[in-house]
N, C-alpha and C positions, 0 to 999 in steps of 0.2 A: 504494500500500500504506500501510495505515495504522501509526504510529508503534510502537504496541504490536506488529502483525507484524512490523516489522522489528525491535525488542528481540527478538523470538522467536526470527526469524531467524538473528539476530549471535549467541544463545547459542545453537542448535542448529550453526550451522559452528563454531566456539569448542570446543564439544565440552566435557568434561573440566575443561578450561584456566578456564574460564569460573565454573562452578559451585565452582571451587577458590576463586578467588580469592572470591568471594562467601562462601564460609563462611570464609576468613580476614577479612575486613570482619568478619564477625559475630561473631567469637568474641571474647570478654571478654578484657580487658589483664590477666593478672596479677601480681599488686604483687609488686616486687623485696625482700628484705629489707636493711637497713644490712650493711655490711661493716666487718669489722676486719681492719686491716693493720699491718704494722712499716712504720714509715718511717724510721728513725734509729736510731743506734747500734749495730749488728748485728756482730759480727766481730772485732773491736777488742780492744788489749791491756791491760794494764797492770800494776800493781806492786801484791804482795800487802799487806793494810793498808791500801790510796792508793782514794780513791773513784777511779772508770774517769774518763779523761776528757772522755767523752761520753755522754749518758743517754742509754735507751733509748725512743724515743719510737715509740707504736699514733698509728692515727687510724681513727675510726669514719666513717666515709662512705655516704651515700644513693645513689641509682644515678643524679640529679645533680651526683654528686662533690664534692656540698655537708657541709661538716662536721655530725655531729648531734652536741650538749651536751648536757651532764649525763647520761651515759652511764657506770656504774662502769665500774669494772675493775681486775681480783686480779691481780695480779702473784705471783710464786713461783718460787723457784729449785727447778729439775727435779734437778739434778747437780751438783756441785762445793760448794761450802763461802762462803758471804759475806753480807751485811747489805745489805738495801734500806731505800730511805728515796725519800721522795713527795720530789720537787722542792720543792711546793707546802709540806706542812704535814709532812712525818718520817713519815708513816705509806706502807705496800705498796700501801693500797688507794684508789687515788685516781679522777676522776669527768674525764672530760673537756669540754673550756671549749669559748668558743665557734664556735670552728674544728675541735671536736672532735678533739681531741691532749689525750693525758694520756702522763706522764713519771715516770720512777721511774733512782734513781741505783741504782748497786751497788759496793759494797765489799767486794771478794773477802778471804778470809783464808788462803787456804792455796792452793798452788803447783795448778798445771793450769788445765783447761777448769771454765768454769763455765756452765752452762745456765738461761735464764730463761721463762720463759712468760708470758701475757699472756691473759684470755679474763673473760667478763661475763655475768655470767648472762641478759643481756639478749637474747643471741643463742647460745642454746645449741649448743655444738659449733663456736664459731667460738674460734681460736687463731692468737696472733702469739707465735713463739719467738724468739728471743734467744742468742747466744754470745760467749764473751770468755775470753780467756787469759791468767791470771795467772802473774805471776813473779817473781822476786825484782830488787831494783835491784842489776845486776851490776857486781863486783869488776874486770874485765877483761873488754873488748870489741874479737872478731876480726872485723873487715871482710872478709865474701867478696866481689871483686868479678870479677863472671862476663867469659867471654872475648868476641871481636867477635861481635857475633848469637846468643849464649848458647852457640855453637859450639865454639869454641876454650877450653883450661882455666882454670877459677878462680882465680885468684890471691889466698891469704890474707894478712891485714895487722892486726899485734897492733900494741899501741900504740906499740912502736918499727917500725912498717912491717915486720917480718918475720915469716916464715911458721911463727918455732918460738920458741914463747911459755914463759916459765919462771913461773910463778903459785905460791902458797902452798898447802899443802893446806888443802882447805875454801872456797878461795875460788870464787864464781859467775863460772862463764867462760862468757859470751854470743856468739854469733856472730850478725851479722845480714848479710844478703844482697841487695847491689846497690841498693842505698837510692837509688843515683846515677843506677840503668840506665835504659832508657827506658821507661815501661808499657807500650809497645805491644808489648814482648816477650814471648813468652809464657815464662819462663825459670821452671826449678826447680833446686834445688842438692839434696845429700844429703848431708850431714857424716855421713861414719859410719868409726868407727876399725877403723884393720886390725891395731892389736896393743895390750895393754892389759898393763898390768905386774902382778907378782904380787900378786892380792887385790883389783886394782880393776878395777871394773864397763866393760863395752862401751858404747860410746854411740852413737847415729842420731839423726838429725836430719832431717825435710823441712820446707825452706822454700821458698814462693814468692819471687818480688821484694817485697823490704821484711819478708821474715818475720825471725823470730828462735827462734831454739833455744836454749837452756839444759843447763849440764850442772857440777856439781859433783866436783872429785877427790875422794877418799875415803883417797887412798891416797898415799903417795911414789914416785915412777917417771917413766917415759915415755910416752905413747899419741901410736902416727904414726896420721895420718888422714887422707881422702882427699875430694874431692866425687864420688860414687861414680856419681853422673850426666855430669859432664863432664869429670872430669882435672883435675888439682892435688892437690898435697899438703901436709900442715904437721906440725908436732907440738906437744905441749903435754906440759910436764913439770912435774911438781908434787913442790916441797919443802915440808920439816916447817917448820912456822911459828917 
């Protein structure tokens, strides 16, 4: 049998299988576009006023995970209240180099979450977001640190190591949680008060390991409070300045 019968051959038992893969061979490759991503700084805290500690850095990338340069890119706060500035030269709108990474700082001004964006007209519809929690640099800092395996209750510790803190009115009383634990834990705390004195405000907190909550008295009194996830209790009492 000659060559070309037997190519007939192998595609007629082949069936299907055969003719598939053929029109995958022939069909045209097509071209991937750049991508934009966050690679840095995402989640992170800091003190309202204070540039964050760490910028926030995109990268533009080819589908060889080769950087592409000179590629703009707008930066913009979506939410919250604060001041960008280019690493590079003080302006939002900066170009990336030749690793394809462009950096922009932010300096939040007012207490909360603040939201940032990232996107180029170059690739329309492509967006890298951004978050950071602003805060004030607190007056008084309660260490929660969680039970064996996140299991057993929290135990609070103000700066004389006890669990019932006496603070100024007005002062920032900071709680952070388990800074020490292990990450492989998956732990979460809940400060949240179970009684609050006349005129001043309830408070809740959710923190991960390593988070921090914030909470201001308003008022002169007591508030007992509890980790409303695992057990433990404290209080915090705030006198007239």
């Amino acid at each position: 049998m000659s060559m070309s019968k037997l190519a007939f051959a192998a595609a007629v038992a082949l069936g299907p299988l055969a003719l598939t893969a053929c029109k995958h061979d022939d069909a045209p490759t097509e071209p991937i576009a750049p991508v934009l991503v966050a690679i840095g700084g995402n989640a992170q805290s800091g003190f309202v006023d204070s540039v964050l500690p760490l910028a926030f850095v995109v990268r533009v990338k080819d589908r060889s995970n080769r950087g592409v340069p000179d590629v703009p890119i707008e930066w913009r706060i979506t939410s919250g209240a604060g001041d960008l500035a280019s690493v590079a030269d003080g302006t939002p709108f900066t170009v990336t180099d030749s690793r394809g990474l462009a950096a922009v700082s932010l300096r939040p001004t007012a207490l909360g979450f603040v939201t940032v964006a990232a996107s180029t007209a170059t690739l329309p519809g492509a967006l890298a977001t951004f978050s950071a929690f602003a805060r004030r640099v607190p007056d008084v800092v309660i260490h929660i640190d969680p039970g064996f395996d996140c299991g057993d209750p929290s135990t609070f510790r103000g700066p004389d190591n006890s669990s019932d803190d006496t603070v100024k009115v007005g002062a920032v009383v900071e709680w952070v949680y388990g800074v020490q634990a292990s990450p492989f834990f998956n732990c979460t705390a809940v400060v949240q008060s179970t009684t609050a004195p006349l005129g001043g405000s309830p408070f809740v907190g959710l923190m991960d390991l390593g988070g921090r909550f914030q909470f201001v008295p308003e008022v002169a009194g007591t508030w007992d409070y509890v980790d409303a996830n695992n057990g433990g209790r404290g209080t915090l009492t705030a006198v007239a300045p």
